[in-house]
N, C-alpha and C positions, 0 to 999 in steps of 0.2 A: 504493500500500500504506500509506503515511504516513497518508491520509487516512483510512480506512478503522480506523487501531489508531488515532488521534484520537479517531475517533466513539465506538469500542470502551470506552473509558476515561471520556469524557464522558459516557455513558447507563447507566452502570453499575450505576447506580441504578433504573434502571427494571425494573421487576417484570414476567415472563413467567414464565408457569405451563403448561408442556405439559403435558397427560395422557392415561392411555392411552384408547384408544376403547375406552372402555363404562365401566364404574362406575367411579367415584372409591375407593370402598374395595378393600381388597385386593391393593394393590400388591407387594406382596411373596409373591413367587411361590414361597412354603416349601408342600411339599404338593403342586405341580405334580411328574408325572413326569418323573425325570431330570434336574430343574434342576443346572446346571454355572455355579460363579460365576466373572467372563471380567475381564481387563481392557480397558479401551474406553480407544482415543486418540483424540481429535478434533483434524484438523488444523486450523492457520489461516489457513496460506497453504499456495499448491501452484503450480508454476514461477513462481513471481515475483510472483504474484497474490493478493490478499482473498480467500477462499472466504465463501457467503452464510451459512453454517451453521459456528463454530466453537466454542471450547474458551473456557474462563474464565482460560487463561493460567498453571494452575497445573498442569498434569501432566497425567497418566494419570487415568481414571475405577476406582476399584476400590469395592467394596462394603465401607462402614463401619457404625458401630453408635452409635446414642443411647439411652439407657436401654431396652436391651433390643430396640429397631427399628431397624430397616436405614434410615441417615439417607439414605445413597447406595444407591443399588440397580442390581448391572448384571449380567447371567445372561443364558443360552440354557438356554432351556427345551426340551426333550425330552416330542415325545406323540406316537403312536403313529402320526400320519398326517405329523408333521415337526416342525419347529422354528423357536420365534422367537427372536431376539434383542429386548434390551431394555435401555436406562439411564433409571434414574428420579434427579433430586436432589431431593425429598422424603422427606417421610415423614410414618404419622400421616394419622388418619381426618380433621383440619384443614389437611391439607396445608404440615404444617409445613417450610421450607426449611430446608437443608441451609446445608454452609458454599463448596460448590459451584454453578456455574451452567452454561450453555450459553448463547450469541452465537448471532445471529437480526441477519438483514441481511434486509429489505423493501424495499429501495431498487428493485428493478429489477422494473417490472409489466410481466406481459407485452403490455398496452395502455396507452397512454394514456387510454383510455376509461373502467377500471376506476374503481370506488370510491375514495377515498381511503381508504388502509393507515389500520389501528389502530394501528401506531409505522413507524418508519424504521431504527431501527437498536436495539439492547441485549441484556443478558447478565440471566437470571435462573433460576430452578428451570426444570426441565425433563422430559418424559417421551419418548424417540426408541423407536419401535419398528421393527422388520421382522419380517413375520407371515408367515413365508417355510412355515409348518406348509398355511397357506391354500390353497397352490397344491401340497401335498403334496411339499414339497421338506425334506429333512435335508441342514442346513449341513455335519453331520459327512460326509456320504458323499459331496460334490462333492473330485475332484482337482484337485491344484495347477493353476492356469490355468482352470479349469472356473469359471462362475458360473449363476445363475438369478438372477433378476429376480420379486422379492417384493416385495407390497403391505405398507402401513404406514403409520403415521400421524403427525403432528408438534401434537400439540394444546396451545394455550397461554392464560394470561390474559392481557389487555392492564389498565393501570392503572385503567381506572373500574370493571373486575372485570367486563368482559364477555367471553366465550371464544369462541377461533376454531381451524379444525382445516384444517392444509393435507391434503390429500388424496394420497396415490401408488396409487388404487387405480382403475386404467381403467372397475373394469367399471361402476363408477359414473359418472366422469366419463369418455370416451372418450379426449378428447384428453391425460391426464395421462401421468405415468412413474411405472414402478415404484421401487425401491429395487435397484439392483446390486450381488449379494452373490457377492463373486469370493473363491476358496480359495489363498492365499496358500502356504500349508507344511502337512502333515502327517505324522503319526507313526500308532504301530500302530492307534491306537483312532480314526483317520480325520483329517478338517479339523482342525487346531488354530490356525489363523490365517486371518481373510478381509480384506478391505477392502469396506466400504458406500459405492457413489457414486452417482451418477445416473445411470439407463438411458436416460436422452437425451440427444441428440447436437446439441443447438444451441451456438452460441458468439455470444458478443454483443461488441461492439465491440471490443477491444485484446483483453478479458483473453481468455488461453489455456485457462484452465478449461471443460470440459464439463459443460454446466447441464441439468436435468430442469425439464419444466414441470409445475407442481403448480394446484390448483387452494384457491381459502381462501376458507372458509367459516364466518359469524359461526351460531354458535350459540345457542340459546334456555337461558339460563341455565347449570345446570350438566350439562344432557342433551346425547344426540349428536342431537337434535332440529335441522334445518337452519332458521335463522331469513332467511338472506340469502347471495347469490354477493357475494362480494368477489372474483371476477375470477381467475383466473391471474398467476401470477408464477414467475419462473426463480429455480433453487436450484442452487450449486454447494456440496459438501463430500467430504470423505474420511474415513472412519473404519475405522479399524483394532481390531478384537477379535479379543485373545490367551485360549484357554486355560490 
């Protein structure tokens, strides 16, 4: 674990830029039906362990404001076939960052064979989604213990400004995993607590954590155009969204 918040602090500096899959503009989902603004925990460790996916080490994710824009942005949306969840730390048709980030671990390919990763380790803006509306699922109407397994995307910059997008959406890539959106607690109005982890069930050497395999892919500038496979690689994390 030592090593691992080492790297955390050493790269902190390096700039990732997730976003959501499809246009760069319009991140703020004011206007969408039913938006419900949530706060989002990213954990950083889980039984004893690094998770690959964590938190900037300052708190809770909530939704802030920079002249007039949602610097942070983090919501479940509401449409009529389901719901996604979402945390953005930009904001602004230039992608301006925030004073928040998100930690991104590439250490662990799922071959040795893959390309060489666009970074290794760092914390920077970020966009996490769960398109959990896709599969016609409403987060609100799963019971305590109840989950569904929604597609989603983790899209980001690497520092020479070229962009890559890990994938949890099978029906593209077959062998990938979804996103596991399990219902924690609820009140009259339904779900009001889930946890996001990994619907796959590998464990890689010591650590205790259960990893999903994703698949990452460089893309053709600022499209969701696929330019190249970079291969598969395991993800562990846990995230918590309260209403």
């Amino acid at each position: 674990m030592g090593t691992h918040m080492t790297k955390r602090v050493m790269t902190a500096g390096l700039l990732l830029a997730v976003g959501i899959s499809g246009m760069f503009g319009g991140l703020s989902a004011a206007g969408k039906p039913g938006r419900v603004l949530v706060t989002t925990t990213i954990a950083n460790t889980l039984n004893g362990s690094s998770l690959r996916v964590g938190s900037d080490l300052q708190g809770a994710y909530v939704t802030t404001y920079n002249k007039k824009q949602e610097a942070v942005s983090t919501s479940i949306d509401r449409f009529a076939e389901g719901t996604d969840w979402m945390l953005t730390t930009y904001y602004g048709i230039n992608l301006t960052p925030s004073n928040r980030t998100v930690f991104f671990d590439l250490s662990e390919p799922a071959s040795p064979n893959n390309p060489a990763p666009p970074i290794t380790t760092g914390t920077g803006q970020a966009h996490l989604i769960a398109k959990c509306r896709l599969v016609n699922v409403d987060m609100y109407k799963l019971l305590p213990g109840q989950y569904a397994d929604c597609p989603g995307s983790f899209r980001f910059q690497v520092p020479d400004g070229s962009w890559y997008r890990f994938s949890f959406q099978p029906e593209n890539f077959p062998e990938v995993n979804r996103l596991r959106v399990r219902c924690s607690s609820a009140d009259a109005a339904g779900c009001k607590v889930w946890t996001i982890t990994p619907s796959g069930n590998v464990f890689t050497g010591t650590d205790p954590n259960v990893k999903g395999l994703q698949k990452l892919l460089l893309l053709e500038g600022d499209t969701e155009a696929i330019s190249a496979d970079f291969g598969d690689y395991y993800l562990s994390f846990s995230i918590t969204v309260a209403r």
